[in-house]
N, C-alpha and C positions, 0 to 999 in steps of 0.2 A: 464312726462319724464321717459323713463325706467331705472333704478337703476343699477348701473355700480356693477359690482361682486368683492367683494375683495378679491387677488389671491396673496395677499403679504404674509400669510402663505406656498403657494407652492414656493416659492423663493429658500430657501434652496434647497429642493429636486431638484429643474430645476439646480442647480447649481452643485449636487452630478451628476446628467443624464450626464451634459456636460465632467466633468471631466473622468468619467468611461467610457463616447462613442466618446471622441474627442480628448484624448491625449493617448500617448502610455501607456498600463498601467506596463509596465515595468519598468518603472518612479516611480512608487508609489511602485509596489509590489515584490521588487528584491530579490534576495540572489540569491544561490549559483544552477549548475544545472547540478554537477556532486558530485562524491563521492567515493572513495575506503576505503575497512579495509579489512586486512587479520588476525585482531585480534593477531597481535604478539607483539606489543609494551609494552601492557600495564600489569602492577604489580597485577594491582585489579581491580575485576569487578565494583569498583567504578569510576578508573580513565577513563571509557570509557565516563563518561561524565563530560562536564568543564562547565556549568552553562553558556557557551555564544553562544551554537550551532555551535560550530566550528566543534567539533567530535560532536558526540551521544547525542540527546535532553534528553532524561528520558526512563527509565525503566517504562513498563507499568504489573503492576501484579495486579488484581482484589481481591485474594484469599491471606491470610496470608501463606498460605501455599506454595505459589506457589513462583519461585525465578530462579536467572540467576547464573552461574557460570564460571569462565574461568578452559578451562580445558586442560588438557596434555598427556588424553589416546585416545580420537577419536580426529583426528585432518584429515582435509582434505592436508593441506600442512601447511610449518613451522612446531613448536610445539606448537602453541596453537587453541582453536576453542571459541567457546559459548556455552555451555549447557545453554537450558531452560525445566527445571520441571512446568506442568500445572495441577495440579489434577479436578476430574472431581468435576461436580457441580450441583444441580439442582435446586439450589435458583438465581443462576447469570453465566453467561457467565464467563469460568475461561481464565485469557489470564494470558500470560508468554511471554512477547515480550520486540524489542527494539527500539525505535523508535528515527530519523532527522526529524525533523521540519523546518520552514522558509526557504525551498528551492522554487524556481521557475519557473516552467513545465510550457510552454506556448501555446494555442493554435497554430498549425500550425507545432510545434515540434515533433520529432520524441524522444521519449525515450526508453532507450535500460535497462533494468537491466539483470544482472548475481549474483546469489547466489545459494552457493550449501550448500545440507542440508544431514541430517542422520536423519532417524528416526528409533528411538529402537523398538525391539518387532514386534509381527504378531498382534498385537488386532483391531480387526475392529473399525477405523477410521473413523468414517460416520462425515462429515463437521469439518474436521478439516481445520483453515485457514492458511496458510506460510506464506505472504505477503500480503503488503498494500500498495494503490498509492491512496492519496485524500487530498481530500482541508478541513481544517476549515471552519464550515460554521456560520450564523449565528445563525439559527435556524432547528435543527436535530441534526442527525449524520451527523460525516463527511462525505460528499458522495465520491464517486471512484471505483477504482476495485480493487476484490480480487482474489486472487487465491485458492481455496479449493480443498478436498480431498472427494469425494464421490463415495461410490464405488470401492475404492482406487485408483481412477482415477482423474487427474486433470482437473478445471476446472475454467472457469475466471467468478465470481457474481460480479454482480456491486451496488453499496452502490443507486442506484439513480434507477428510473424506465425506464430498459431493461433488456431483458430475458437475463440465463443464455449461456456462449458459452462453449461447450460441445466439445467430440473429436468426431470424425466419426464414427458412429456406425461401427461395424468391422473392425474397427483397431485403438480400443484402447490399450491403452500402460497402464501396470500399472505399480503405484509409488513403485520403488523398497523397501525394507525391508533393517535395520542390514549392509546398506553400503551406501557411498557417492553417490550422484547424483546432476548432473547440471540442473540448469533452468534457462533461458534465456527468458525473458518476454519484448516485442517488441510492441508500440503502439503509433501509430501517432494520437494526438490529435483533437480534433475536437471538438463542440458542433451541428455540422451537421451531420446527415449519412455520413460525411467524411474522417471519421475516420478509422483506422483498428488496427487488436490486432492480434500476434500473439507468440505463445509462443513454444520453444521447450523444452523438455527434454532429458539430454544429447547428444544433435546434432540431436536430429531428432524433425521433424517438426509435433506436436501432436493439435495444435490450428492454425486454418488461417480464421480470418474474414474480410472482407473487408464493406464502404458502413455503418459505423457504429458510433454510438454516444457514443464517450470515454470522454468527458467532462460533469459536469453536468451544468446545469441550473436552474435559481431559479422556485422552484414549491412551492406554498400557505400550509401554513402547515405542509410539507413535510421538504421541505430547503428551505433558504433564505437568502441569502448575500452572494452567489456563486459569484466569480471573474470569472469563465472560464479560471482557471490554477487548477495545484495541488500541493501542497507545501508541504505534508507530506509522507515520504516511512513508512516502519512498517514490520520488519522481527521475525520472530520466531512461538510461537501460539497464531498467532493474535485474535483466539476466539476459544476456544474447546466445539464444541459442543455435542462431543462424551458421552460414558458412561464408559467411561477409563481413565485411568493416561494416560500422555504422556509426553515421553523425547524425546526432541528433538535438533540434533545440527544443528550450523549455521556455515559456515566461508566462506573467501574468496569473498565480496559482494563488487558490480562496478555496480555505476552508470552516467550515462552521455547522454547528446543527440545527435544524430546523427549530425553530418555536412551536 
């Protein structure tokens, strides 16, 4: 008689498949999927976060050196902004940023951000990052997209395997110097080529992709314990990978998704 197989070890995992492929998972993995600050409220660059992710989850600084400020001399509107100082590094990636956690970007969703920045000085900037859209994952980094600076030109990398999206060859726009500028970062989700991204700077239209994979997916090794949302934003120098100090400010940031 042939020996029946015991499968009462995979029980669990059929149990974890059913719940993640057969109930909404919006049920499990909620919060919040909008956000404003104009940076005027607050006394001290501490009170921008309240330990329950209501405001601002955590200051992310790699470097002793490196640190966030509220400030009252560049300000894009009100009177106050964010200064972030990142000095360079070449033992580790220097960040100076600020990061909301536990929010919840859903496949099929359209996400809109707005945040305008200054960046001091002329020094060549080669991959400096402003912004972050990604999920925690199990194992990795978090994957997502980012926005960088190459070439002083901006550009969307994404934390997961797909190519960079670039501006047009001849008619790139470059990141203005020494004054405010808007960006507006526009991307309907997907885990299929059906996705798009597209982002402008100050009103004009510098990124348009269509047909494209803006959510990750678990890959062996790589990441693992991807949901197919994104639950984390990240503004400031989300990774400097330059050969220079950078100051950088932040204010005026809105996030939400489209109706």
């Amino acid at each position: 008689m042939k020996k029946r197989k015991n499968i009462s070890h995979l029980i669990p995992l059929l149990i974890l498949f059913w719940i993640f492929n057969s109930c909404n998972k919006e049920k499990y993995f909620g919060g919040p999927d909008s956000y404003t600050d104009d940076f005027e409220s607050y006394l001290t660059i501490d009170s921008l976060l309240d330990g329950n992710n209501v405001r601002w989850s955590f200051f992310q600084q790699t470097l002793s050196s490196n640190h966030a400020e509220i400030d009252t001399q560049i300000v894009h509107s009100g009177n106050q902004s964010i200064r972030f100082n990142g000095i360079l590094s070449s033992e580790t990636v220097s960040k100076s940023s600020i990061v909301k956690q536990k929010m919840a970007f859903y496949e099929g969703e359209t996400v809109e951000i707005e945040m305008w920045f200054y960046i001091q000085g002329t020094d060549d900037l080669e991959w400096l990052f402003l912004f972050d859209l990604e999920e925690n994952s199990a194992i990795g980094a978090g994957p997502g997209m980012r926005l960088a600076m190459v070439s002083n030109q901006l550009r969307v990398e994404h934390k997961y395997n797909n190519p960079d999206i670039v501006q047009k060859p001849g008619n790139e726009i470059n990141v203005p110097r020494n004054e405010w500028f808007k960006i507006k970062f526009e991307t309907l989700l997907s885990q299929k080529e059906k996705g798009s991204v597209k982002v402008w700077q100050n009103d004009t239209l510098i990124i348009e992709q269509y047909n494209w994979v803006t959510l990750p997916s678990d890959f062996l090794y790589f990441q693992q314990g991807t949901k197919g949302m994104y639950t984390n934003i990240e503004f400031g120098i989300t990774a400097n990978s330059t050969e220079h100090d950078v100051i950088l400010y932040l204010d005026d940031v809105t996030v939400k998704v489209k109706p």
